[in-house]
PDB file of N, CA, C and O in Angstrom:
ATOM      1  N   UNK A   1     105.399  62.003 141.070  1.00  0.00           N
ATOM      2  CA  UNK A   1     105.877  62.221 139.721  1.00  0.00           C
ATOM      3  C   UNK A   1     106.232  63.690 139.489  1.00  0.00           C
ATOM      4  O   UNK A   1     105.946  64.208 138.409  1.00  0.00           O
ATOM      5  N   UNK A   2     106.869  64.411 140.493  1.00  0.00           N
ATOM      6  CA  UNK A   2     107.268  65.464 140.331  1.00  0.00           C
ATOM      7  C   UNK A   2     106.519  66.675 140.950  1.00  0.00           C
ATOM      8  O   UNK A   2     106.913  67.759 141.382  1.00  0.00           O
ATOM      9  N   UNK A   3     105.320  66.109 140.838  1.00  0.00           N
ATOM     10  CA  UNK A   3     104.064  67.234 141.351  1.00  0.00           C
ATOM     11  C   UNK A   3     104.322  67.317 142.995  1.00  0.00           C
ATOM     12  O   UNK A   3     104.958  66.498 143.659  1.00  0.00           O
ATOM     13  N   UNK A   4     103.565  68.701 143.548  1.00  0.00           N
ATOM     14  CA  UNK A   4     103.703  68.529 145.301  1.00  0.00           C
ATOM     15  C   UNK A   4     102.134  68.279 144.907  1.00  0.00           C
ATOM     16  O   UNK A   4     101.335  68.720 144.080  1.00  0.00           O
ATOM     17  N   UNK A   5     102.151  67.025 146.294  1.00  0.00           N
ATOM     18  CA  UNK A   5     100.478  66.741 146.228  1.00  0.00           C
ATOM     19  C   UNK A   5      99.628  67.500 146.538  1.00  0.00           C
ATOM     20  O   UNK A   5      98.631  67.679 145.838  1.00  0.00           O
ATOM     21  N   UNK A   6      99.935  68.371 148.136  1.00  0.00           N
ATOM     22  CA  UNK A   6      99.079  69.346 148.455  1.00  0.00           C
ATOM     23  C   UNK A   6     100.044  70.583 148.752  1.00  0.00           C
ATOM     24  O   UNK A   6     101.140  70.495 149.306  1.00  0.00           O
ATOM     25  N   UNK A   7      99.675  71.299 148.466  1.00  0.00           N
ATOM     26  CA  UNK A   7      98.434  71.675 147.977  1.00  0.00           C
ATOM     27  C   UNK A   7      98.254  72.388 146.702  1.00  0.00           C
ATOM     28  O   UNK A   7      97.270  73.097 146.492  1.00  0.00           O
ATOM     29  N   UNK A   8      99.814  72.083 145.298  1.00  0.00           N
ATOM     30  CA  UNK A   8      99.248  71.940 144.110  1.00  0.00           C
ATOM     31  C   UNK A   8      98.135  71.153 143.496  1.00  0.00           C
ATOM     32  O   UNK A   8      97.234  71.641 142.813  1.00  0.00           O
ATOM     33  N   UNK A   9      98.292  69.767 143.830  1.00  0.00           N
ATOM     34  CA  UNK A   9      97.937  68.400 142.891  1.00  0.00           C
ATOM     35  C   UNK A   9      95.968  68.581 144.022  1.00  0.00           C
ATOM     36  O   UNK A   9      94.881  68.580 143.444  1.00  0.00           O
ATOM     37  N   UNK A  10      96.089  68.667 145.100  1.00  0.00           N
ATOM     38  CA  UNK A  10      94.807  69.375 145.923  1.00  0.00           C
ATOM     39  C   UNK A  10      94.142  70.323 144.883  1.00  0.00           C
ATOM     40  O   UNK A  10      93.412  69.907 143.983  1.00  0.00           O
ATOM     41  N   UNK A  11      94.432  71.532 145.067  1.00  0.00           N
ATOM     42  CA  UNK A  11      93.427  72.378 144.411  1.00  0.00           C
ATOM     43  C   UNK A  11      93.345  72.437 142.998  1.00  0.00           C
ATOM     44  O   UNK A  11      92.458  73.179 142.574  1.00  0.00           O
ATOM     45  N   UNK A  12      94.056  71.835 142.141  1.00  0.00           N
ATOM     46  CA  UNK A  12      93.750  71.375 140.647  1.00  0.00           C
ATOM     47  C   UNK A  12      92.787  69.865 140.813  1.00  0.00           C
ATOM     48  O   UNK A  12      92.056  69.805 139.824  1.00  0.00           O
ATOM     49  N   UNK A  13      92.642  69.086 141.405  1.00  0.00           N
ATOM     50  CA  UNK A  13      91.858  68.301 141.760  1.00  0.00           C
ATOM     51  C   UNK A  13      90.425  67.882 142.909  1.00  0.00           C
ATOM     52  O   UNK A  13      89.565  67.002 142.859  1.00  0.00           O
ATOM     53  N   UNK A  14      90.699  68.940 143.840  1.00  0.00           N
ATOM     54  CA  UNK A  14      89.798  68.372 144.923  1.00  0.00           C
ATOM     55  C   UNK A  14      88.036  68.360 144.570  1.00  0.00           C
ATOM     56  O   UNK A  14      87.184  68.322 145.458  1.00  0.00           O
ATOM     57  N   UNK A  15      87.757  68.400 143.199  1.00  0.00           N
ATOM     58  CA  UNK A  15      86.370  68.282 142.993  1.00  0.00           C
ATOM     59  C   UNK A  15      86.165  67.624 142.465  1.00  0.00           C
ATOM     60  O   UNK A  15      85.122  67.631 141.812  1.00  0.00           O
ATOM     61  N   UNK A  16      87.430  66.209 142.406  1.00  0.00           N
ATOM     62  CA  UNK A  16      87.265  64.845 141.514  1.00  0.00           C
ATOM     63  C   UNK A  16      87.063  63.788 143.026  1.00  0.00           C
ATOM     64  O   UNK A  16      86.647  62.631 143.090  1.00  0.00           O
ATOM     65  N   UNK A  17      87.391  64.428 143.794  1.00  0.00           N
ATOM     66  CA  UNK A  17      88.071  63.558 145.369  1.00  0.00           C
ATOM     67  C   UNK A  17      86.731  62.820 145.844  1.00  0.00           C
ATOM     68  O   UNK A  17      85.648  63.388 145.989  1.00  0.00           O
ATOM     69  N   UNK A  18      86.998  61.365 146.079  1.00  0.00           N
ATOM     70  CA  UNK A  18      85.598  60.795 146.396  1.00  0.00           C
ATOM     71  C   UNK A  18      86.172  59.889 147.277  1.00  0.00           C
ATOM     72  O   UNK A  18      85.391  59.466 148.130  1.00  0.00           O
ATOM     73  N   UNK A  19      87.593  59.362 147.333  1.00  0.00           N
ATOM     74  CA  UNK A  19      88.175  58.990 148.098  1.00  0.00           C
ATOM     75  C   UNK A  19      89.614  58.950 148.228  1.00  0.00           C
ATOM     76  O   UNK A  19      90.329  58.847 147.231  1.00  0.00           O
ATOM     77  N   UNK A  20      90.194  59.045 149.685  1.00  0.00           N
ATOM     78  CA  UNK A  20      91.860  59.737 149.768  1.00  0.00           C
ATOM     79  C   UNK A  20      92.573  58.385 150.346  1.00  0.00           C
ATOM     80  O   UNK A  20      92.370  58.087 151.523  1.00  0.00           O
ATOM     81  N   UNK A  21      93.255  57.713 149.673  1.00  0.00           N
ATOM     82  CA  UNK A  21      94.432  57.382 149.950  1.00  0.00           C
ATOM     83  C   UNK A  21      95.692  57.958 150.787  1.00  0.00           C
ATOM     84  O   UNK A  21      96.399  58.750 150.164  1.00  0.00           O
ATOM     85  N   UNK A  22      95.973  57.731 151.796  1.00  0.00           N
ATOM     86  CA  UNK A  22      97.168  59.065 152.615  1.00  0.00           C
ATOM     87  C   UNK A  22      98.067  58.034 152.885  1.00  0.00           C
ATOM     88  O   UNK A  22      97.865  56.911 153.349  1.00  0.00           O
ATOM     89  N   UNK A  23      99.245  58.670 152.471  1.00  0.00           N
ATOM     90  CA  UNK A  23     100.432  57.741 153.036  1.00  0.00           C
ATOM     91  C   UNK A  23     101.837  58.963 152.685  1.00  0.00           C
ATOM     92  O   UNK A  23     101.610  59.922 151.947  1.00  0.00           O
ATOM     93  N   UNK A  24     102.595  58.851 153.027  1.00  0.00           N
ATOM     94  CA  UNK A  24     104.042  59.820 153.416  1.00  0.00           C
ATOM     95  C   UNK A  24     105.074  59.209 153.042  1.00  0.00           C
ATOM     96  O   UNK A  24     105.328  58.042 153.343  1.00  0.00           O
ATOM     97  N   UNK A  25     105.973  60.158 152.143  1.00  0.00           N
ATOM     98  CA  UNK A  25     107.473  60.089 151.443  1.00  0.00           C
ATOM     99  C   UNK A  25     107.989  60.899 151.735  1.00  0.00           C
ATOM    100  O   UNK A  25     107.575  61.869 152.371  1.00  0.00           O
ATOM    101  N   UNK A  26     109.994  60.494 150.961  1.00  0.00           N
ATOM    102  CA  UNK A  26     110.515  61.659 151.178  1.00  0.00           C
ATOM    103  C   UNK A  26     111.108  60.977 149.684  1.00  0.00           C
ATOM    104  O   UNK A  26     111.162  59.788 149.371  1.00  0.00           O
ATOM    105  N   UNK A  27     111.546  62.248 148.865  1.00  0.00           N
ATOM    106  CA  UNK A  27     112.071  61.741 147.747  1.00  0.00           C
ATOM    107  C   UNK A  27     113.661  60.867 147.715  1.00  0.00           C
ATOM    108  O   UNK A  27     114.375  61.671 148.313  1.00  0.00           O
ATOM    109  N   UNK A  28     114.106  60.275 147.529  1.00  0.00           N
ATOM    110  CA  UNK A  28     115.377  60.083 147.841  1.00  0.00           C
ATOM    111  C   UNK A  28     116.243  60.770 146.444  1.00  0.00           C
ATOM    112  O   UNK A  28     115.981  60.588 145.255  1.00  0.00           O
ATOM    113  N   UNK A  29     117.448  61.684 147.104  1.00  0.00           N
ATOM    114  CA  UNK A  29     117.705  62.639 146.062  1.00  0.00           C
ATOM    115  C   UNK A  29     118.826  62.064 145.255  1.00  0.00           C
ATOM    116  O   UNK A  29     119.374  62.754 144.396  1.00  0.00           O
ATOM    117  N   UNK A  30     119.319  60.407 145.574  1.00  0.00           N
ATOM    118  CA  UNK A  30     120.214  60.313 144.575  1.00  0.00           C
ATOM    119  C   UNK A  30     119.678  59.495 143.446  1.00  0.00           C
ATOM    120  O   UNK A  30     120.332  59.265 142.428  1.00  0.00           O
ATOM    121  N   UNK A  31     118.275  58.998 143.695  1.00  0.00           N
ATOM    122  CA  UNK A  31     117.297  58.046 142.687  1.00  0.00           C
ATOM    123  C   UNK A  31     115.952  58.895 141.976  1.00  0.00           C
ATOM    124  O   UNK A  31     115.393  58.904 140.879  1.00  0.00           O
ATOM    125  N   UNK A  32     115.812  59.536 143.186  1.00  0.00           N
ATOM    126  CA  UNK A  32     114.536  60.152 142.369  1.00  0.00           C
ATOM    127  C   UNK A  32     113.152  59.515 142.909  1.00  0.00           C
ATOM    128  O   UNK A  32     112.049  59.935 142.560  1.00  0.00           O
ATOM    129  N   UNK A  33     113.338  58.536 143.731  1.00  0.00           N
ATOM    130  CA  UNK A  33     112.371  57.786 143.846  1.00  0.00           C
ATOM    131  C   UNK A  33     112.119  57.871 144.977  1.00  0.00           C
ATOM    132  O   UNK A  33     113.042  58.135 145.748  1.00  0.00           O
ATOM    133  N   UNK A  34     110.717  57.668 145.511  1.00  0.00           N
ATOM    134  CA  UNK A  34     110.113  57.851 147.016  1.00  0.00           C
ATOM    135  C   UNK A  34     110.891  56.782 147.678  1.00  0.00           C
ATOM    136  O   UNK A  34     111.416  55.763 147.228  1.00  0.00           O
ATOM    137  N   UNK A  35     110.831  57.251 148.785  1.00  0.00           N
ATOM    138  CA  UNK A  35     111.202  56.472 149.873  1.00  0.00           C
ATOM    139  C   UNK A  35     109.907  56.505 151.110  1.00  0.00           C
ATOM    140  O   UNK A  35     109.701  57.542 151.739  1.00  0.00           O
ATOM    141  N   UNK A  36     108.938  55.011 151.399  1.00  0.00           N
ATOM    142  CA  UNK A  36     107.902  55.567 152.066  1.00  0.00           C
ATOM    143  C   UNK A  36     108.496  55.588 153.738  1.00  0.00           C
ATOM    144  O   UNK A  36     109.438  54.932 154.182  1.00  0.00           O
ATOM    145  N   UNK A  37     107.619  56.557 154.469  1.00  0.00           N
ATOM    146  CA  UNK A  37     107.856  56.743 155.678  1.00  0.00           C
ATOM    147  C   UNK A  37     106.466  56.580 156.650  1.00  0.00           C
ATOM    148  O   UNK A  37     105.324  56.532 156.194  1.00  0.00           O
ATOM    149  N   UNK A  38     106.789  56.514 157.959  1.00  0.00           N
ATOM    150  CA  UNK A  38     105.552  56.845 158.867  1.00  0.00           C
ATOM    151  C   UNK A  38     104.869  57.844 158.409  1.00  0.00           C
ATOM    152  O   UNK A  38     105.633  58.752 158.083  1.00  0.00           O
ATOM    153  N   UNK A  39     103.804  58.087 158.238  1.00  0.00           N
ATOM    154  CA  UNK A  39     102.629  59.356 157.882  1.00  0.00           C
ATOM    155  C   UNK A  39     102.914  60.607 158.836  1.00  0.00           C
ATOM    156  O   UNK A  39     102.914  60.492 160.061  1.00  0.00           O
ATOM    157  N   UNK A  40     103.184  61.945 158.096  1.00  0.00           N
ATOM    158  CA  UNK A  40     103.361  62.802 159.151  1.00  0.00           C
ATOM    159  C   UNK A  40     104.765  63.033 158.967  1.00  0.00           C
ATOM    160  O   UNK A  40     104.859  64.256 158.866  1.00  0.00           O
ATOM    161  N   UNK A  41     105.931  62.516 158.866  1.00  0.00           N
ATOM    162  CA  UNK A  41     107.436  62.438 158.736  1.00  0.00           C
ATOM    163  C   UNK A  41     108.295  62.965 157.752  1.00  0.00           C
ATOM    164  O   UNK A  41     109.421  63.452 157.846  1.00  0.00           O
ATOM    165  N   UNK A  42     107.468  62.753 156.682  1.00  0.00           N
ATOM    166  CA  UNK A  42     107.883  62.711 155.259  1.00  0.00           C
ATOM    167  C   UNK A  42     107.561  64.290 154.314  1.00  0.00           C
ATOM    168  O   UNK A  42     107.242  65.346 154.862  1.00  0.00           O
ATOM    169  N   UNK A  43     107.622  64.225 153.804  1.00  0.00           N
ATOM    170  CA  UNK A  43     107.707  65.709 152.260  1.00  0.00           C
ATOM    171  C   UNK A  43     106.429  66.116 152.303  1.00  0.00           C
ATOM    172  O   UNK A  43     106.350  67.337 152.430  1.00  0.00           O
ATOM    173  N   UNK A  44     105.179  65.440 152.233  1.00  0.00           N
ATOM    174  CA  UNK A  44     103.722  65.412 152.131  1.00  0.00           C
ATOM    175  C   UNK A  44     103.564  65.975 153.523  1.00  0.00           C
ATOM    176  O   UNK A  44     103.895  65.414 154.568  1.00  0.00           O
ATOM    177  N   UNK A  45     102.881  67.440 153.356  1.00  0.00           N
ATOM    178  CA  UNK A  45     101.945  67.840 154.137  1.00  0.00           C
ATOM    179  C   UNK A  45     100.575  67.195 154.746  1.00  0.00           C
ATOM    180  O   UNK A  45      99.529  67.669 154.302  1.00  0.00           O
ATOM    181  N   UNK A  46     100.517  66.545 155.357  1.00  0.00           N
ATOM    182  CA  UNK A  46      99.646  65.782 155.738  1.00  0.00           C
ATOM    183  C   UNK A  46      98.767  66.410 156.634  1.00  0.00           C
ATOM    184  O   UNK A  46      97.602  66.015 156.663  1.00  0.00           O
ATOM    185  N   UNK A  47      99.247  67.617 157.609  1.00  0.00           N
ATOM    186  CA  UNK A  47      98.463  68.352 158.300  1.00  0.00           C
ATOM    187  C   UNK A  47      97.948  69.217 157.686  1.00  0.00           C
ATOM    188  O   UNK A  47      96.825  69.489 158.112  1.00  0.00           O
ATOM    189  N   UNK A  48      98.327  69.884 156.713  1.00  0.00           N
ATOM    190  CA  UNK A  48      97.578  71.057 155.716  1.00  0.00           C
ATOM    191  C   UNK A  48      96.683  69.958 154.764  1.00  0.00           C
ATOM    192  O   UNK A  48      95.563  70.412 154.534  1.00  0.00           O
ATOM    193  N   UNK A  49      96.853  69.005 154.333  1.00  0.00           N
ATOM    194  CA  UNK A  49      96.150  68.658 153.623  1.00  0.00           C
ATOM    195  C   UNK A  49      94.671  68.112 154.481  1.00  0.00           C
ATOM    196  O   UNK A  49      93.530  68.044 154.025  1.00  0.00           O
ATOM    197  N   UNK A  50      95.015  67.868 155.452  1.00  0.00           N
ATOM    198  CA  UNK A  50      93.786  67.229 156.718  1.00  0.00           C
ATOM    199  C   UNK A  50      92.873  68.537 156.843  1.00  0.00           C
ATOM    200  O   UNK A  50      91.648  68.639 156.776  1.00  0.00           O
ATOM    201  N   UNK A  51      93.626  69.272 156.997  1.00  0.00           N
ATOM    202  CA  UNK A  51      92.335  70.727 157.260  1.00  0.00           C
ATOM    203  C   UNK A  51      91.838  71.004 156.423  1.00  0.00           C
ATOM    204  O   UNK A  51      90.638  71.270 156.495  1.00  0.00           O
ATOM    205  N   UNK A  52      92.847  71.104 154.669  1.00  0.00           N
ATOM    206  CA  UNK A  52      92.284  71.612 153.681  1.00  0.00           C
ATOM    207  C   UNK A  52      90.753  70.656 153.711  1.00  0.00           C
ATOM    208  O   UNK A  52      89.654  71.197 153.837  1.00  0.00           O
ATOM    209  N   UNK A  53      90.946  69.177 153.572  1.00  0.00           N
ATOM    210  CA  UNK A  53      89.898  68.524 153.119  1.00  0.00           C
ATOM    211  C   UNK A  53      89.233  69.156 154.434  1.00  0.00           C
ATOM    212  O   UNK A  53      88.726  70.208 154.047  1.00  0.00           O
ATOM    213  N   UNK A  54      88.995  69.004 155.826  1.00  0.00           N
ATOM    214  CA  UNK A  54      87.985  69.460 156.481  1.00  0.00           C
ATOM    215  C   UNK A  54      87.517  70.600 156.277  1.00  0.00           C
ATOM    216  O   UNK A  54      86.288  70.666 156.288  1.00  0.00           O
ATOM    217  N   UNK A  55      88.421  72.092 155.982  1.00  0.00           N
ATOM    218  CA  UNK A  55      87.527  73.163 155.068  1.00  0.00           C
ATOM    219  C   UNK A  55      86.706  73.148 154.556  1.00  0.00           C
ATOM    220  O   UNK A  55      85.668  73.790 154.715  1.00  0.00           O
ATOM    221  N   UNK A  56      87.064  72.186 153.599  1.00  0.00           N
ATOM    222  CA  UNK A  56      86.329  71.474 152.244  1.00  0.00           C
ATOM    223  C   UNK A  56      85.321  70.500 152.344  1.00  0.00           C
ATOM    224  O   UNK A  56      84.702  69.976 151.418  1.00  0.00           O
ATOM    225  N   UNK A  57      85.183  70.250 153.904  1.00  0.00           N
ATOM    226  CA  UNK A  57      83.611  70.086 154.496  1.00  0.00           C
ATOM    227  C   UNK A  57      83.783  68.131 153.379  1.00  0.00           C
ATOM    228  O   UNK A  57      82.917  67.520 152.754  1.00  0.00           O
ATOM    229  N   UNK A  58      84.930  67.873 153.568  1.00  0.00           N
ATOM    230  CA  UNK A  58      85.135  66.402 152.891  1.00  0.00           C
ATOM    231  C   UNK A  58      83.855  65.247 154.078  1.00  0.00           C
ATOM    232  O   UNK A  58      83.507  65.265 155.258  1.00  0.00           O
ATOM    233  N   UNK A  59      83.575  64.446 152.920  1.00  0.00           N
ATOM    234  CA  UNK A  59      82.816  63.674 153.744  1.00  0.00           C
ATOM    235  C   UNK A  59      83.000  62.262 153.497  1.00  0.00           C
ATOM    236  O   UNK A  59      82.035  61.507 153.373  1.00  0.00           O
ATOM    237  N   UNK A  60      83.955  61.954 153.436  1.00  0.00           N
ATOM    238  CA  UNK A  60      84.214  60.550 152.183  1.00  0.00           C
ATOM    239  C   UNK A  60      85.284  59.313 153.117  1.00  0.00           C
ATOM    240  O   UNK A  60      85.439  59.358 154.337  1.00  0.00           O
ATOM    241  N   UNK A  61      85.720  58.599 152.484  1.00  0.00           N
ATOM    242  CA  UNK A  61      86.846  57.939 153.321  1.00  0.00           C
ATOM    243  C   UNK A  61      88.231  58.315 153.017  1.00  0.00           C
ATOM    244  O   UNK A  61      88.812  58.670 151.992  1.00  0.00           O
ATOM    245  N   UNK A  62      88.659  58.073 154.553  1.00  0.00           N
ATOM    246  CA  UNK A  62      90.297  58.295 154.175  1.00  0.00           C
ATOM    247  C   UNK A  62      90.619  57.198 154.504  1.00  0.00           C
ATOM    248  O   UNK A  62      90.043  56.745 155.493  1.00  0.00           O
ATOM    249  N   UNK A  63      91.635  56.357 153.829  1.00  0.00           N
ATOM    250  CA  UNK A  63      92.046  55.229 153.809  1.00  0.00           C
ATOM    251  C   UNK A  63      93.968  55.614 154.135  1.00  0.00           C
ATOM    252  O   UNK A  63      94.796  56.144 153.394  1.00  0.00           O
ATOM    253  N   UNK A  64      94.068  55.182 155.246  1.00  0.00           N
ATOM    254  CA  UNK A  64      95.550  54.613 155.568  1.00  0.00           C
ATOM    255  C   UNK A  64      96.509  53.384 154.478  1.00  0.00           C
ATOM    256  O   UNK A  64      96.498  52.153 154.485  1.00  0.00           O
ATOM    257  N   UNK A  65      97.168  54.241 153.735  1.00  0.00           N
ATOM    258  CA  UNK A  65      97.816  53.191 152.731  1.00  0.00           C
ATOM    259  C   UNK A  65      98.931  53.273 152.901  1.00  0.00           C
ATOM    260  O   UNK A  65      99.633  54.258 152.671  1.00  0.00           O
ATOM    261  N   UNK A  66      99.313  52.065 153.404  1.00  0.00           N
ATOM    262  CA  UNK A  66     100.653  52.072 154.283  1.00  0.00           C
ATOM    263  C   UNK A  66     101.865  51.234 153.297  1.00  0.00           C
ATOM    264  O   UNK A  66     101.614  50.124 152.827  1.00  0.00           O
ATOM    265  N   UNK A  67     102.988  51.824 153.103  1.00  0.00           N
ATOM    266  CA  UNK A  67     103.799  51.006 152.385  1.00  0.00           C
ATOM    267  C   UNK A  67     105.329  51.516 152.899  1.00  0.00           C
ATOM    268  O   UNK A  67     106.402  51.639 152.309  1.00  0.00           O
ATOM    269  N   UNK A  68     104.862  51.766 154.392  1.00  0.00           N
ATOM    270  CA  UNK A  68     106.103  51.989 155.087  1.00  0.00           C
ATOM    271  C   UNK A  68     106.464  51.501 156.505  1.00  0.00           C
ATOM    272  O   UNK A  68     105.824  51.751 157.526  1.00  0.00           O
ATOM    273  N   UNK A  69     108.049  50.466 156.369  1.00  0.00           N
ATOM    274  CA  UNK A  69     108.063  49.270 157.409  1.00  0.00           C
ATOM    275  C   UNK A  69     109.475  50.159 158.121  1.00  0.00           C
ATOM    276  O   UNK A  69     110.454  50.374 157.407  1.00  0.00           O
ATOM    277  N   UNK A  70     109.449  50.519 159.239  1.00  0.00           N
ATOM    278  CA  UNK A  70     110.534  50.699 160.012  1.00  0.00           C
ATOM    279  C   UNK A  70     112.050  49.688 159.995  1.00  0.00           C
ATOM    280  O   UNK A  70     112.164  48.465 160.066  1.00  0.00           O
ATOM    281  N   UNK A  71     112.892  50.556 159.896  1.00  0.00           N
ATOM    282  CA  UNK A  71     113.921  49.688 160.074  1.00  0.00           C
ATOM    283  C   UNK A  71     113.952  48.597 161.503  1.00  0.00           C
ATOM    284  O   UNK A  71     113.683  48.866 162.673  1.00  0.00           O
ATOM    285  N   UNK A  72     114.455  47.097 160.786  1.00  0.00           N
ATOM    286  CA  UNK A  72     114.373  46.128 161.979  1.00  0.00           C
ATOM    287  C   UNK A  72     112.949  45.862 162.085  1.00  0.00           C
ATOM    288  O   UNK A  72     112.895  44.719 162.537  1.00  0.00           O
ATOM    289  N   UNK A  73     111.198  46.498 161.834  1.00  0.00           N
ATOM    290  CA  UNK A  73     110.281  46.009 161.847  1.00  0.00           C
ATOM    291  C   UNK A  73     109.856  45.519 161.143  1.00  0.00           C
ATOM    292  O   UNK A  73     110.561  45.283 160.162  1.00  0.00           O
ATOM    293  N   UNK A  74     108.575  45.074 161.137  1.00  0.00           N
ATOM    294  CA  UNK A  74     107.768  44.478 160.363  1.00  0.00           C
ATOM    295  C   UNK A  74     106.735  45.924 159.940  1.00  0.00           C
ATOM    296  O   UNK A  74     106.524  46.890 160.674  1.00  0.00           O
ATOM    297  N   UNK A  75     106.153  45.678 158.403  1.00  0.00           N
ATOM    298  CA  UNK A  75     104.766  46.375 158.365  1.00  0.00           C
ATOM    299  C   UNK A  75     104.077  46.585 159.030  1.00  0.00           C
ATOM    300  O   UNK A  75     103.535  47.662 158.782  1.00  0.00           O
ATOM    301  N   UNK A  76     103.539  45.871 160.290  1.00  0.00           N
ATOM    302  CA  UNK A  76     102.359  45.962 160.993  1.00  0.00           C
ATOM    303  C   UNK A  76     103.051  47.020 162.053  1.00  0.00           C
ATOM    304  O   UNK A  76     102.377  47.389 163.015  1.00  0.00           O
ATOM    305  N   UNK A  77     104.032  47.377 161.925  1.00  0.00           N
ATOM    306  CA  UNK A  77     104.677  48.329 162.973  1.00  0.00           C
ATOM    307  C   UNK A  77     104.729  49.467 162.237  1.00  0.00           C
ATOM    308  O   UNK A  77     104.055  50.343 162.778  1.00  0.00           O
ATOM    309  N   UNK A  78     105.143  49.753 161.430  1.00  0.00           N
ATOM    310  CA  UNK A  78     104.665  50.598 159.992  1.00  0.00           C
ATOM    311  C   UNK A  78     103.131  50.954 160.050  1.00  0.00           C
ATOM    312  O   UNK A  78     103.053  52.182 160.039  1.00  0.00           O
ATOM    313  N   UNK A  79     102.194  50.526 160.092  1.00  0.00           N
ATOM    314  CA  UNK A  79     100.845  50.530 159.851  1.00  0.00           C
ATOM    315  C   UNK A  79     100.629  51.161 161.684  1.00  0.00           C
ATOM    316  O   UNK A  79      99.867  52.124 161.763  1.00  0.00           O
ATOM    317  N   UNK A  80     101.093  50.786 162.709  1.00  0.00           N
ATOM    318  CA  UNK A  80     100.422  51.568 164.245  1.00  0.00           C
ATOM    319  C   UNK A  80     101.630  52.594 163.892  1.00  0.00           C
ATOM    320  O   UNK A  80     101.116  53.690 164.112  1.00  0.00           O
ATOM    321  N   UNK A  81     102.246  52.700 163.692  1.00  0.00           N
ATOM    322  CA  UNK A  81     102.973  54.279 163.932  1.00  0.00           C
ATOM    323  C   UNK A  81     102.233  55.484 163.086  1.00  0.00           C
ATOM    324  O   UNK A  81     101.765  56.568 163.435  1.00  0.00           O
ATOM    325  N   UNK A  82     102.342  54.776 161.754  1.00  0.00           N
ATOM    326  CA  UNK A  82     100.848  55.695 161.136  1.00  0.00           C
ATOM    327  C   UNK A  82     100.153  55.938 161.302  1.00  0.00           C
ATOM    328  O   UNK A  82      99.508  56.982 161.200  1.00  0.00           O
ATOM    329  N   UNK A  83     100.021  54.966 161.653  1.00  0.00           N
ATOM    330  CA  UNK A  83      98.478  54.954 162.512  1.00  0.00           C
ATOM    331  C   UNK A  83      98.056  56.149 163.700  1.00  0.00           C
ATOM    332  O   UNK A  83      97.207  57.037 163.614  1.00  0.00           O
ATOM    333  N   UNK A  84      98.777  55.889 164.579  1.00  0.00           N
ATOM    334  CA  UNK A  84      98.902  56.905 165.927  1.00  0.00           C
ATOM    335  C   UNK A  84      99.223  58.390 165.021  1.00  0.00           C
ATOM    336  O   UNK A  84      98.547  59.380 165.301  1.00  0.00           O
ATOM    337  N   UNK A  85     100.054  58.456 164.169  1.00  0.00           N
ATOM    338  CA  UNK A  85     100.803  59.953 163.805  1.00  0.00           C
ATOM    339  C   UNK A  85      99.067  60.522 162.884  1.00  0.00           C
ATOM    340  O   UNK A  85      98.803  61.671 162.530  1.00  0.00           O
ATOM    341  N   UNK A  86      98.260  59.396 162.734  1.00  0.00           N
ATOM    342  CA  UNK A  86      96.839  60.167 161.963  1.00  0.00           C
ATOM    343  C   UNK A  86      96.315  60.461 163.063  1.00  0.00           C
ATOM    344  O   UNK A  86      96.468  61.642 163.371  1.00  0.00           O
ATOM    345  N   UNK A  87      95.606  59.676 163.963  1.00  0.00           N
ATOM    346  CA  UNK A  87      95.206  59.899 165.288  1.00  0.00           C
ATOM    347  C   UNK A  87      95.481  61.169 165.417  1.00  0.00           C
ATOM    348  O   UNK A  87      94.792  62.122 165.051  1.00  0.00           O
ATOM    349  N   UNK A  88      96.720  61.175 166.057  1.00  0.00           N
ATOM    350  CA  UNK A  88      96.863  62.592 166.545  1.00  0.00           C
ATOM    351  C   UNK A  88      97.113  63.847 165.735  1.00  0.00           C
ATOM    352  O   UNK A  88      97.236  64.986 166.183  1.00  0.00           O
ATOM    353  N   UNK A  89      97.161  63.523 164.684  1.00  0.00           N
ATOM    354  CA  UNK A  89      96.720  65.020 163.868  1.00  0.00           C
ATOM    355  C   UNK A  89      95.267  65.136 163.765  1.00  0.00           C
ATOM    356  O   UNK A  89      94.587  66.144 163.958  1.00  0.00           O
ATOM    357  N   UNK A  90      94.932  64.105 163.475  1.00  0.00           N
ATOM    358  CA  UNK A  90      93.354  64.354 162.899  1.00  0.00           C
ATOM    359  C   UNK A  90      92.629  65.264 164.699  1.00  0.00           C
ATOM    360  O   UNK A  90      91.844  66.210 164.629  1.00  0.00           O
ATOM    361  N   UNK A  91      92.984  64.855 165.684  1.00  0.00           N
ATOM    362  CA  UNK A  91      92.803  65.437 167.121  1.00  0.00           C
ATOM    363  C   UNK A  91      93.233  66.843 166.606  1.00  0.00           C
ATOM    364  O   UNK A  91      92.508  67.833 166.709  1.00  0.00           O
ATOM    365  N   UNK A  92      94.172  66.847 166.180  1.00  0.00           N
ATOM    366  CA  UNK A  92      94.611  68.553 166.287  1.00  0.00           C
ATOM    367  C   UNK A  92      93.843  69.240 165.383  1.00  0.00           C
ATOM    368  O   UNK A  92      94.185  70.423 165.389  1.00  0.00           O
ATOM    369  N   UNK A  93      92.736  68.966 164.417  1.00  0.00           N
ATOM    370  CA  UNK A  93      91.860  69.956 163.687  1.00  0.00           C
ATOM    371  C   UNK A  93      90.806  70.336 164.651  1.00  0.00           C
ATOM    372  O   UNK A  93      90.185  71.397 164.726  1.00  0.00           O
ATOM    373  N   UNK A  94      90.726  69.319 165.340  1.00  0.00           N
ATOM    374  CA  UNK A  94      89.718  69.831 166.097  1.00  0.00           C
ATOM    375  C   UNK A  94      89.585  71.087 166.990  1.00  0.00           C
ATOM    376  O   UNK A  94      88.529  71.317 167.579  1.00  0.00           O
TER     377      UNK A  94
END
C-alpha cells in the first residue's frame, strides 16, 4: 500500500512482530498493483530483512506465503522455487 516493507514498515513495527509472513512482489507500474513473484526476485528485500530479524535476535515463525505460480506452472512449483530461494538465503546469514 505504498509503504517499502523493509526496512521502513520493519523499524516502525518490529516490536509488534510475533510472526512473519514472507512472500515477494514487484509493483506492476501500469496498475499499481503487486504482481507476486518467487521470494528473493521481487522489490522486497528479503535478504536485508532476514538479517535485520536475525540482528533482532527474532525467535518466532517465519511462514512461507506463497501466492506466486510461474508461468506454464502450477503453485506447487511456485511454493519449491521459494522455497529453495529461502533456503539459500537463510544459509547465507550464516
Amino acid at each position: 500500500v505504498g509503504e517499502t516493507p523493509y526496512p521502513d514498515g520493519y523499524q516502525s513495527s518490529k516490536h509488534l512482530i510475533g510472526h512473519v509472513h514472507i512472500k515477494d512482489a514487484v509493483i506492476d507500474p501500469e496498475s499499481g498493483k503487486p504482481r507476486w513473484v518467487a521470494l528473493g526476485s521481487g522489490e522486497v528485500d528479503i535478504a536485508g530483512q532476514l538479517r535485520a530479524l536475525q540482528e533482532d535476535a527474532y525467535q518466532d515463525v517465519i511462514s512461507l506465503e506463497n501466492h506466486y505460480t510461474p508461468p506454464g506452472g502450477a503453485p506447487e512449483d511456485g511454493v519449491r522455487q521459494s522455497f529453495a530461494n529461502l533456503q539459500r538465503l537463510v544459509g547465507e546469514l550464516v
